[in-house]
N, CA, C and O atoms as a GROMACS GRO file, in nm:
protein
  372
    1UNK      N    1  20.610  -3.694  17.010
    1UNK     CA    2  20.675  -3.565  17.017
    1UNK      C    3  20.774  -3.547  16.901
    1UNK      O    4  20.797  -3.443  16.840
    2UNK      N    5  20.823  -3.655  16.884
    2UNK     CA    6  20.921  -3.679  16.763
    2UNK      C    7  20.871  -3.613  16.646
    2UNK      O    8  20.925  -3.516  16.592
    3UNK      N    9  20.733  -3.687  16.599
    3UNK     CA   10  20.608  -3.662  16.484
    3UNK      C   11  20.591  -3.472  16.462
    3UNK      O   12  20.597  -3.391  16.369
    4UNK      N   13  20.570  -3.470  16.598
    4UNK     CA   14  20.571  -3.314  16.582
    4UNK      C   15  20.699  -3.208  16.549
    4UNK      O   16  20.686  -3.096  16.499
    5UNK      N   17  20.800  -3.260  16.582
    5UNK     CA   18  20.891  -3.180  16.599
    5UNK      C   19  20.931  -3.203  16.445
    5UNK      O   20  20.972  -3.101  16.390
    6UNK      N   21  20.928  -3.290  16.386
    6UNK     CA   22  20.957  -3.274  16.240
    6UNK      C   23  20.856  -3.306  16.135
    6UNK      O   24  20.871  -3.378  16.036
    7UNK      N   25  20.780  -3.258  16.163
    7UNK     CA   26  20.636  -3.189  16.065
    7UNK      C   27  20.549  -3.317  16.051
    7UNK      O   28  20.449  -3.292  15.983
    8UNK      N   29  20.554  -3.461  16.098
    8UNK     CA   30  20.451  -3.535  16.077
    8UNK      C   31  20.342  -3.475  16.156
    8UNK      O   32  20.364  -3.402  16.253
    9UNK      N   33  20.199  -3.513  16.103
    9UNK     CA   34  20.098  -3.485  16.155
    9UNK      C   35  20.046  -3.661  16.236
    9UNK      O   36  19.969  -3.725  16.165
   10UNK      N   37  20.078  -3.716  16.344
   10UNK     CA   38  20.039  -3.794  16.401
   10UNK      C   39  19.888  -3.833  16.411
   10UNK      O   40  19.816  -3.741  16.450
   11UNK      N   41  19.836  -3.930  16.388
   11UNK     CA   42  19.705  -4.010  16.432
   11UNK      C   43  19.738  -4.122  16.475
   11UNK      O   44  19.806  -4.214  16.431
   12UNK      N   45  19.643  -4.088  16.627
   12UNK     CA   46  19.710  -4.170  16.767
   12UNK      C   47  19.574  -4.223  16.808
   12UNK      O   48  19.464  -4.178  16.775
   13UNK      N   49  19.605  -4.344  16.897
   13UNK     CA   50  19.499  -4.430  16.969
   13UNK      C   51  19.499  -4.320  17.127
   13UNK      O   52  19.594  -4.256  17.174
   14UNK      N   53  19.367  -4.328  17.174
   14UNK     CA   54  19.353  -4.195  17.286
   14UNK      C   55  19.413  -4.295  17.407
   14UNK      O   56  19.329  -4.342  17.484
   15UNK      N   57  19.543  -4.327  17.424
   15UNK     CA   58  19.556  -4.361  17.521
   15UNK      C   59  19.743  -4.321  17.616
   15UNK      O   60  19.829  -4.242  17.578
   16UNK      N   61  19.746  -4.394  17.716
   16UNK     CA   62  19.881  -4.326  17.788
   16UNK      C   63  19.940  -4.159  17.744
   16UNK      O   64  19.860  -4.065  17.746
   17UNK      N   65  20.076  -4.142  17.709
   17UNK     CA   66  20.100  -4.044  17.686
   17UNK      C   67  20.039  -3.998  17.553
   17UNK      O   68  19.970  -3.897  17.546
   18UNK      N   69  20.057  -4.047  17.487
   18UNK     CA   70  19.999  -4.044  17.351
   18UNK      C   71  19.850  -3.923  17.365
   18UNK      O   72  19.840  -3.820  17.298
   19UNK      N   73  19.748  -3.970  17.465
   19UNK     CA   74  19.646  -3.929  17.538
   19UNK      C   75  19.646  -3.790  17.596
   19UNK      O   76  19.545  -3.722  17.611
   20UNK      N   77  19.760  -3.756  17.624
   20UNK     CA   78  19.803  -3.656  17.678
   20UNK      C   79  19.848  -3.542  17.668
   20UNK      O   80  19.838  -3.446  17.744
   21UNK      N   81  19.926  -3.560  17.523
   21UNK     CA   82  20.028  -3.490  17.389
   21UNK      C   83  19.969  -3.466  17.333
   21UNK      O   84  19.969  -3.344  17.315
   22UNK      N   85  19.858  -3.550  17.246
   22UNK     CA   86  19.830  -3.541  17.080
   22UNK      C   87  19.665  -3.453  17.130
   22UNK      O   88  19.586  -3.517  17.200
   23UNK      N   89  19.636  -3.331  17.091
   23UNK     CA   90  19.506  -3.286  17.099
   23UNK      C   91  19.393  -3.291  16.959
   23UNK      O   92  19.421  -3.198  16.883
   24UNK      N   93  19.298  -3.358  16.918
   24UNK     CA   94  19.266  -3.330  16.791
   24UNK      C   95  19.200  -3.239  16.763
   24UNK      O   96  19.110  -3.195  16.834
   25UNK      N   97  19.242  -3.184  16.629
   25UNK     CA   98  19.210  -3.100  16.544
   25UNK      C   99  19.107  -3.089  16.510
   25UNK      O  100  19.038  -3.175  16.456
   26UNK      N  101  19.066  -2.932  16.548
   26UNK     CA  102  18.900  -2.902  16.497
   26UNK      C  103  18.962  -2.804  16.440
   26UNK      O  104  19.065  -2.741  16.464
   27UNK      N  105  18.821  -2.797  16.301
   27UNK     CA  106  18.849  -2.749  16.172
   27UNK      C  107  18.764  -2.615  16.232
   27UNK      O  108  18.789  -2.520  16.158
   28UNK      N  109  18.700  -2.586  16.308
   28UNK     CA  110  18.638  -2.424  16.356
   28UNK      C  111  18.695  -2.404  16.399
   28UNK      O  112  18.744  -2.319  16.326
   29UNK      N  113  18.782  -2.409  16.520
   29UNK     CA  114  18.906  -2.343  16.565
   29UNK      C  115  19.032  -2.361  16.560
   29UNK      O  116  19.107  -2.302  16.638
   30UNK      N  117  19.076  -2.450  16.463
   30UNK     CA  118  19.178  -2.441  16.370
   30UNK      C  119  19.278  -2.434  16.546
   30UNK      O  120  19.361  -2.349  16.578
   31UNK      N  121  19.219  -2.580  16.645
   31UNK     CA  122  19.341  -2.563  16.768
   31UNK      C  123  19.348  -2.730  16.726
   31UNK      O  124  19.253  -2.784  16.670
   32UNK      N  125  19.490  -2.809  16.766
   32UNK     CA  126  19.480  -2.911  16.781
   32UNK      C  127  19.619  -2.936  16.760
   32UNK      O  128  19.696  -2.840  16.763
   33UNK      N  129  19.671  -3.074  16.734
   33UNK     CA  130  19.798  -3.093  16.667
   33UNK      C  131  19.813  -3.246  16.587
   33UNK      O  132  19.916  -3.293  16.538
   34UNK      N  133  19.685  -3.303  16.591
   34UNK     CA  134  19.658  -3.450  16.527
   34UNK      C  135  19.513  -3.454  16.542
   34UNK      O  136  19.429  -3.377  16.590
   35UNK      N  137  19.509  -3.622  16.457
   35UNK     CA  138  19.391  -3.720  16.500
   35UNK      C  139  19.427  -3.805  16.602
   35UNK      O  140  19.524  -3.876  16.630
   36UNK      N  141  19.292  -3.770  16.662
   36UNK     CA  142  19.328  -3.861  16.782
   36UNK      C  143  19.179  -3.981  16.782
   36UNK      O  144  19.072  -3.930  16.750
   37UNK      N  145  19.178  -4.116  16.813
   37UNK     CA  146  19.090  -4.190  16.841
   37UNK      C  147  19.038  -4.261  16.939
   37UNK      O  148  19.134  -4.330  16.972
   38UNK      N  149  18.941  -4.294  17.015
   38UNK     CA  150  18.922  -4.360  17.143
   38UNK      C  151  18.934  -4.550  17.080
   38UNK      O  152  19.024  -4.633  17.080
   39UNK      N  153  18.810  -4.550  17.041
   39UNK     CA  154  18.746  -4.689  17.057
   39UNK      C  155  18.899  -4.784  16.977
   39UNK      O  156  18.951  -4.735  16.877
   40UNK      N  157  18.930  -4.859  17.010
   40UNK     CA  158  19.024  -4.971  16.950
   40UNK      C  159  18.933  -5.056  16.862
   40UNK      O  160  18.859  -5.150  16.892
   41UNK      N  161  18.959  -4.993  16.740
   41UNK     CA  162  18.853  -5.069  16.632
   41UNK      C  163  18.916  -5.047  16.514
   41UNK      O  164  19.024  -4.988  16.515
   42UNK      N  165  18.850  -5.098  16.376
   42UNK     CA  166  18.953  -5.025  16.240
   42UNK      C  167  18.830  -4.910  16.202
   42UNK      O  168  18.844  -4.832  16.107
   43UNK      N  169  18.715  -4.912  16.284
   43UNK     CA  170  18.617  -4.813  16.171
   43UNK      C  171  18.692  -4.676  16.268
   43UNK      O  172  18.710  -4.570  16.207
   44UNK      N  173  18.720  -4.680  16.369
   44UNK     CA  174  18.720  -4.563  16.476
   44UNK      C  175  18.861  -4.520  16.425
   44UNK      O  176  18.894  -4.402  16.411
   45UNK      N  177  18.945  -4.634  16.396
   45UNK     CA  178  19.120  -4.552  16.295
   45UNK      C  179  19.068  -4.527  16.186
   45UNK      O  180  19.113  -4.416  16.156
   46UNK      N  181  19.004  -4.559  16.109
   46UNK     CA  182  18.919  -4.522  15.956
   46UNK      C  183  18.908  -4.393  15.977
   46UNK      O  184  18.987  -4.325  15.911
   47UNK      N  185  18.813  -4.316  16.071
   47UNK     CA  186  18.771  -4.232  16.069
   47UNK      C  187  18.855  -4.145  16.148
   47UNK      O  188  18.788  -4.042  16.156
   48UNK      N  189  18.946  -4.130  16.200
   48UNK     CA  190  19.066  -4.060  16.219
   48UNK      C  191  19.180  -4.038  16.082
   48UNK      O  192  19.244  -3.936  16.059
   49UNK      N  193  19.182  -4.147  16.016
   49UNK     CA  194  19.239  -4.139  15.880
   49UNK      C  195  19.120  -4.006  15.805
   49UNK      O  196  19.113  -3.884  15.802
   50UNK      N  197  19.089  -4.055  15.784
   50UNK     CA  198  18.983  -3.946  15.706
   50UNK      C  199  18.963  -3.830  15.733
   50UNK      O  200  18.937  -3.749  15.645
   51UNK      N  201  18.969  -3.804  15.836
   51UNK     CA  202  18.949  -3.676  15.922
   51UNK      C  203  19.081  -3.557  15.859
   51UNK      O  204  19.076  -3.439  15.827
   52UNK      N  205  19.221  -3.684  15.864
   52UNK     CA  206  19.307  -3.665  15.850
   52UNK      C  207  19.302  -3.602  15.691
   52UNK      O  208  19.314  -3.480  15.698
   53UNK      N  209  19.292  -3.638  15.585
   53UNK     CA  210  19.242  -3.674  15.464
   53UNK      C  211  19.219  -3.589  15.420
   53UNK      O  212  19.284  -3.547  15.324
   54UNK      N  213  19.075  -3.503  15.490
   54UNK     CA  214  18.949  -3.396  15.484
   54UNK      C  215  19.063  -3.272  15.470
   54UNK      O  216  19.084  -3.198  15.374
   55UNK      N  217  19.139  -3.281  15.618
   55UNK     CA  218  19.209  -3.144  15.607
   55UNK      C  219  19.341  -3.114  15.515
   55UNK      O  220  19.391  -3.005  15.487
   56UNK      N  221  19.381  -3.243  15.477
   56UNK     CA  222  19.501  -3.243  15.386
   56UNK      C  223  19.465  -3.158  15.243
   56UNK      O  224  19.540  -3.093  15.170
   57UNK      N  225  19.316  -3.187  15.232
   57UNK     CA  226  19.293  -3.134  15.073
   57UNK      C  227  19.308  -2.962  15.139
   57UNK      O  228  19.350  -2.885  15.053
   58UNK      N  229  19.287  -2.914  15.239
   58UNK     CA  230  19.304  -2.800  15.269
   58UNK      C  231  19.462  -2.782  15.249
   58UNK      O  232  19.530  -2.804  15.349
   59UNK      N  233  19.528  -2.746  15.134
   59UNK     CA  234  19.679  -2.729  15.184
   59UNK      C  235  19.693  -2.595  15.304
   59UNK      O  236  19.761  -2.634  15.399
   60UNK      N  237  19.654  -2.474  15.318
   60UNK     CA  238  19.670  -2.366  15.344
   60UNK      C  239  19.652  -2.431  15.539
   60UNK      O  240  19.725  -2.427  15.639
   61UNK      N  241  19.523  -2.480  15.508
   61UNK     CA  242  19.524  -2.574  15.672
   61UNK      C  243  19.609  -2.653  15.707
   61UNK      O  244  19.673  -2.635  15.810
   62UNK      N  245  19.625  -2.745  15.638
   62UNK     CA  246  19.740  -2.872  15.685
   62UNK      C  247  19.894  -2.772  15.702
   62UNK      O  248  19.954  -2.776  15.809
   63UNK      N  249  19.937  -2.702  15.608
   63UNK     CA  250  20.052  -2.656  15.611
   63UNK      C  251  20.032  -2.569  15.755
   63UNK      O  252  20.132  -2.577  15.826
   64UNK      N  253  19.939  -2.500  15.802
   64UNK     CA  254  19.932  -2.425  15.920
   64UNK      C  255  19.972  -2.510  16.043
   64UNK      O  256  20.053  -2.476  16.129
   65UNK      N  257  19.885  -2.652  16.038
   65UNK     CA  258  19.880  -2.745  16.142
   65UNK      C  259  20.050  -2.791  16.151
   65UNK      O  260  20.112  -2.789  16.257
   66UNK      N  261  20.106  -2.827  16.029
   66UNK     CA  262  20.244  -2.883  16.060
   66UNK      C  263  20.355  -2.754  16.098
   66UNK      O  264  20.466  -2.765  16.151
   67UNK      N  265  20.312  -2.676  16.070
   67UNK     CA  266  20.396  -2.546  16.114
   67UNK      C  267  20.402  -2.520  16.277
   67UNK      O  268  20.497  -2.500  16.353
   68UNK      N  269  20.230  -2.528  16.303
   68UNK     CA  270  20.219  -2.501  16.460
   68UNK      C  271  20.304  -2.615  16.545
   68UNK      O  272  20.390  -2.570  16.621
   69UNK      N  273  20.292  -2.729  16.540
   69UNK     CA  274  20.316  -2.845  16.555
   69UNK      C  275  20.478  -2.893  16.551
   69UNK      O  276  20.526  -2.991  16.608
   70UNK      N  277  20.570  -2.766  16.443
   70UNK     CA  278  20.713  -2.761  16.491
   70UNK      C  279  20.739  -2.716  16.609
   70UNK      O  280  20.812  -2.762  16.697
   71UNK      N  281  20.667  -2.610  16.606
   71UNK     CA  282  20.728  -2.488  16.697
   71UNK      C  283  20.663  -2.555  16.832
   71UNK      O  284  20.689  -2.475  16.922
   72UNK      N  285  20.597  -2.657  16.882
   72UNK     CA  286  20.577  -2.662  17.053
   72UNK      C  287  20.669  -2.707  17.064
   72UNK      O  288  20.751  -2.747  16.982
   73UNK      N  289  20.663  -2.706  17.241
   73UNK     CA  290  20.798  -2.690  17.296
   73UNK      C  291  20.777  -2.816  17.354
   73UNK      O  292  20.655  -2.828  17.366
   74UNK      N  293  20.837  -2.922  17.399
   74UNK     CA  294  20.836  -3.022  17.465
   74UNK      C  295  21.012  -3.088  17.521
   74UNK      O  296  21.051  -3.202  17.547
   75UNK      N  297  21.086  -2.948  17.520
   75UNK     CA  298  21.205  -2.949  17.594
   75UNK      C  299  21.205  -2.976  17.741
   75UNK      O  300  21.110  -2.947  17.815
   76UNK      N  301  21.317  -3.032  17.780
   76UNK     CA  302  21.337  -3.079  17.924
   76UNK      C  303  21.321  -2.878  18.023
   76UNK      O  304  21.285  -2.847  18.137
   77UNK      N  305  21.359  -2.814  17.932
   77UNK     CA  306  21.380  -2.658  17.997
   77UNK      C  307  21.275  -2.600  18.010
   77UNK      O  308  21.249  -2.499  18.076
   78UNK      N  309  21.196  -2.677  17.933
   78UNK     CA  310  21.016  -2.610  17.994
   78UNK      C  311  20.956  -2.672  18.083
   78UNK      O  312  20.892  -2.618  18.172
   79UNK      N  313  20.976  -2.839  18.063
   79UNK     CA  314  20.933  -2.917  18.177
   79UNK      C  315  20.974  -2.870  18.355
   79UNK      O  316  20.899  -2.861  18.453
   80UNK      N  317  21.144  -2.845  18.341
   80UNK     CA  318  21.183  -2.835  18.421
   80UNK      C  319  21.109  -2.702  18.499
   80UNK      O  320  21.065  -2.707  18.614
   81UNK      N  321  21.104  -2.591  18.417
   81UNK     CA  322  21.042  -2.448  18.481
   81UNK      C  323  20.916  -2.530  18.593
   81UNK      O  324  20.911  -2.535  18.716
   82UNK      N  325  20.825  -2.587  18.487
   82UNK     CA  326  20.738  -2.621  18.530
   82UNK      C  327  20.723  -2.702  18.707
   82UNK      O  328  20.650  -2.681  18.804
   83UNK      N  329  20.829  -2.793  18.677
   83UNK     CA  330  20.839  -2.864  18.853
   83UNK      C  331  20.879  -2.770  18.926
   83UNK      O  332  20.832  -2.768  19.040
   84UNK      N  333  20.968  -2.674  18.891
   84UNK     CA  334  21.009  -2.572  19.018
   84UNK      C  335  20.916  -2.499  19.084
   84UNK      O  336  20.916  -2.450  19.197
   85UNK      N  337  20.791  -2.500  18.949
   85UNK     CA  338  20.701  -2.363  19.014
   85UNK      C  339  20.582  -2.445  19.075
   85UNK      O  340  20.490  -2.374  19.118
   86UNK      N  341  20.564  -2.600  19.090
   86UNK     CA  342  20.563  -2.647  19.156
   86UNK      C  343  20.565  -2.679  19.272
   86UNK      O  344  20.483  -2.666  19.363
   87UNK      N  345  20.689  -2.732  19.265
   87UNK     CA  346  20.756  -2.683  19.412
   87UNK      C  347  20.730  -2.608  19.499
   87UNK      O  348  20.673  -2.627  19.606
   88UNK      N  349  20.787  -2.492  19.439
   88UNK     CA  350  20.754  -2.377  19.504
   88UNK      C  351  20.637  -2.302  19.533
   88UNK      O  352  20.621  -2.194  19.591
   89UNK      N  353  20.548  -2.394  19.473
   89UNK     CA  354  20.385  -2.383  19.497
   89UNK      C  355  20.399  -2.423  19.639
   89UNK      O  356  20.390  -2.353  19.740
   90UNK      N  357  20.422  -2.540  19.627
   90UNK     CA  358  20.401  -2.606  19.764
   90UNK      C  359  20.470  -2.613  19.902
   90UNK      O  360  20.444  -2.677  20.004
   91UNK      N  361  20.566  -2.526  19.871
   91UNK     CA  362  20.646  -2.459  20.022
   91UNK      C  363  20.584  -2.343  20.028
   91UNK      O  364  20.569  -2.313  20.147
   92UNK      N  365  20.541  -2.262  19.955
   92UNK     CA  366  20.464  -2.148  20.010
   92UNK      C  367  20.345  -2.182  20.094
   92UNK      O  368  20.312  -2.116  20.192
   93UNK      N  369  20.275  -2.297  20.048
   93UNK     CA  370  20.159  -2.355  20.120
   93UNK      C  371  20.078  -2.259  20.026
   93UNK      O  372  19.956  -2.254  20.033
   0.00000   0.00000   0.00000
């Protein structure tokens, strides 16, 4: 969250939170916020590097991706909204 909040573009192993946070980046719909990799290997980080790489020569892309990637929110004040309505899901039944 750190990575994002001050313009690194993260490439992450697909696991725990990490798994959860980091979405990868597709170049057709230009949605994502990293590379992300499953297999624990060096060809499977290779190819998350590269991926990485591909879109960097895009400046107009990469600069979009680190821009989007300031602006999410991963404040305690959004989390928090979130458990209340929660909650309050679940006393209404």
């Amino acid at each position: 969250m750190y990575a994002l909040k001050y313009g690194t573009v993260p490439i992450v192993r697909a696991t725990g939170g990490l798994d959860d946070t980091i979405f990868s980046y597709d170049d057709k719909t230009k949605k994502g916020n990293g590379f992300k990799f499953s297999n624990y290997g060096t060809v499977a980080f290779l190819g998350a590097i590269r991926q990485a790489l591909d879109l960097y020569t895009d400046s107009d892309a990469w600069k979009g991706l680190i821009a989007g990637n300031m602006k999410e929110d991963f404040s305690w004040d959004r989390s928090a909204r979130s458990y209340v309505e929660l909650y309050c899901s679940v006393v209404k039944g």
